[in-house]
N, C-alpha and C positions, 0 to 999 in steps of 0.2 A: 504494500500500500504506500502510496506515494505520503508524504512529509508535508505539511503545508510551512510557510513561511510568510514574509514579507511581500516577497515579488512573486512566487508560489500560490497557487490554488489547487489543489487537487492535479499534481504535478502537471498545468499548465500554467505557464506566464501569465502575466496580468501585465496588460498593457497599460491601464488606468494609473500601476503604483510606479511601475514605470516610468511613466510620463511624468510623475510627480519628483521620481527624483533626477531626471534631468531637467526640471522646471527649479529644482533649488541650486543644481548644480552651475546652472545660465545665472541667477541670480549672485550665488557667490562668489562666481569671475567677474562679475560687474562690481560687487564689493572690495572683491579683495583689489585687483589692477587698477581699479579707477584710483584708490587711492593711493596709489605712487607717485609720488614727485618726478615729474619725467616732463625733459626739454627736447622740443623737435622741433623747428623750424619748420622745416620743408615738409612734416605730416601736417602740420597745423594750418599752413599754407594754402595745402592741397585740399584741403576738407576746405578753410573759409569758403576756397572758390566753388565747389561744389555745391555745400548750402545756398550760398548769393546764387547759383544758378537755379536754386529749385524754389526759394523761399521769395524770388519775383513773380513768379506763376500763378492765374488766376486760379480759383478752386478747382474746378476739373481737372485740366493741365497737370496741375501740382499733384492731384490724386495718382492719374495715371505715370506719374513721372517715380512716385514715389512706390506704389506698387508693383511695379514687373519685377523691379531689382526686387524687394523681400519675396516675391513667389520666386525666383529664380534660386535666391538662398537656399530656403526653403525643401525647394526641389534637389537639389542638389543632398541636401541633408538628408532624407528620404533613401539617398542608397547607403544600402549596409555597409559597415567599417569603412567608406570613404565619407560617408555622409559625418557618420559623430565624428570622424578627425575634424571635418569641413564648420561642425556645430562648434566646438571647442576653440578654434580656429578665428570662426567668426566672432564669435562672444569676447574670447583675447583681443579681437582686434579694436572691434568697438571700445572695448573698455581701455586701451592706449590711449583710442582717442580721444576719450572723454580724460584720461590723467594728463593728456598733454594740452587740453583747453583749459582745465583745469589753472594749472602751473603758469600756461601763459596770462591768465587773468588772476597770479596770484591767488589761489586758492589749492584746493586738492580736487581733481573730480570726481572724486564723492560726492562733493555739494552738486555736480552737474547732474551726477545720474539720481540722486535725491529731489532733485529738482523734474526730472523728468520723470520720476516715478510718482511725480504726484498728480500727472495727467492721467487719462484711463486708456489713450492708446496704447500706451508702454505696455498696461496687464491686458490687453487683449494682442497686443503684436509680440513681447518671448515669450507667452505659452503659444503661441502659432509653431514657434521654431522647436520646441521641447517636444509637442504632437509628432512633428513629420520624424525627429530624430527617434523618439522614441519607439513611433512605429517602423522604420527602418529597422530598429535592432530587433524590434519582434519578426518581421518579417526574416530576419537571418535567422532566429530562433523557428521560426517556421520552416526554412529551408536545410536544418541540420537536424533537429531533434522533433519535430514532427509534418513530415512532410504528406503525410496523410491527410492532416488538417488544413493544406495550403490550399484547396481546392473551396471548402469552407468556409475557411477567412480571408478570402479573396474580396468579398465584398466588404468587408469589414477593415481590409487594408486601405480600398480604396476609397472610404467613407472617409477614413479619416485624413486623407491629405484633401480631398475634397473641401472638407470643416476647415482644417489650414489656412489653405486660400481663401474660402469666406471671410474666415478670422480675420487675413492683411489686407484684403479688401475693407472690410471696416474700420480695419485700424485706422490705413494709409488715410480711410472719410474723418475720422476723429483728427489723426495729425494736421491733416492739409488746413481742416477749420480750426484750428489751433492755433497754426503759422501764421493764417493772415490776421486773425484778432490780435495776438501778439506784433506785428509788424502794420497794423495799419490803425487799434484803437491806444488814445492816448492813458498816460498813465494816472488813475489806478489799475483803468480798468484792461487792461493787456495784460495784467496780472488774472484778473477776479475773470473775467469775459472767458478763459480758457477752462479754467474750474470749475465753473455752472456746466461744462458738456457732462459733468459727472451726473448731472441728473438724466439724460437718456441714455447714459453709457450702464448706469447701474441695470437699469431693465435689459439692455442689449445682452450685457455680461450673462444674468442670472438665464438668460437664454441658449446663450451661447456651452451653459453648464447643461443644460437640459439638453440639449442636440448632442454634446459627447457623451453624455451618458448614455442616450438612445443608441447613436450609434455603438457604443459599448457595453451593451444591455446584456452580451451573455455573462459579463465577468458578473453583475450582479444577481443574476439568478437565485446565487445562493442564499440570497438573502430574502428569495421569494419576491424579488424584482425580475417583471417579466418585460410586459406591455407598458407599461407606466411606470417608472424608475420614479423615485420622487426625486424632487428640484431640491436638491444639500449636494453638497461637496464632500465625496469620500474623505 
């Protein structure tokens, strides 16, 4: 008789705890690297010009500008062992350049990614990237140790990078209307104007929980969740 565990169910994987712990492990390279005192000219450089290029853009524009790149991430992340190198990779890299904005405006970027974690795009676009990596590695676990079952959770793999993309497609609509409130209303309110999106972002989110669980509805079975998983967060 199989062992249950943590990541274990009735000796299948659980993609759901999974996902959870590459959703802390995205978070704590954002913590740990951002806060490094780190000088780079020419990263810093190269980012300014890239923002000034997207943060002119009216709302659509800027959506679709800022969207292909994160599904392409994304996607990429999605293939087994090149994808989590490409996840851990990505997450390092951001977080450089958030210590190296940091540093250049005398601060640590910690305060940056603190600051940006108090929008709701941020918690609706890294757990996009934790999903797709996540399910990449089930799928490897699918492809070694039960290949039986690849036939079965075929739908189920591709639900969930499907939900992914949803996810940065929302996100990238929360950021874009962000950017321009920040860059076109005066101040207080380019502060406070980004904040209030937390009020349809909260509903968007608690849905956004509802469709992965559906889509992930066998892992909860056991709990006598079939049809109707309820709306809480394992």
């Amino acid at each position: 008789m199989s062992k249950d565990s943590f990541l274990f169910k009735k000796g299948e994987l659980q993609l759901r705890k999974l996902f959870l712990l590459m959703f802390l492990l995205e978070i704590s390279i954002f913590i740990v690297i951002s806060s490094i005192p780190l000088k780079d000219a020419a990263l810093y450089n190269e980012f300014k010009q890239q923002q000034s290029s997207i943060i002119t853009l009216p709302l659509l524009p800027m959506i679709f500008s800022i969207f292909p790149h994160n599904l392409e991430v994304a996607s990429l992340e999605l293939i087994p062992i090149l994808g989590q190198f490409f996840y851990i990779l990505s997450a390092v890299t951001t977080s450089l350049i958030l210590a190296v904005e940091g540093t250049a405006n005398g601060t640590l970027g910690l305060v940056y990614f603190l600051s940006l974690a108090l929008l709701p795009d941020t918690w609706i676009e890294l757990p996009s990237y934790a999903v797709t990596t996540s399910t990449g590695i089930y799928f490897l676990y699918l492809l070694v140790k039960k290949r039986s079952l690849l036939r079965s959770k075929s739908k189920k793999i591709l639900l969930n990078y499907v939900f992914a993309a949803a996810e940065l497609l929302i996100a990238a609509t929360f950021e874009s209307e962000a950017i321009i409130m920040e860059t076109t209303y005066a101040s207080p309110y380019n502060f406070f104007g980004p904040l209030l999106l937390w009020l349809p972002a909260i509903a968007v989110i608690i849905f956004l929980v509802f469709i992965y669980r559906k889509i992930n509805k066998d892992e909860y079975s056991h709990y006598g969740i079939e049809a109707e998983p309820a709306m809480m967060v394992q």
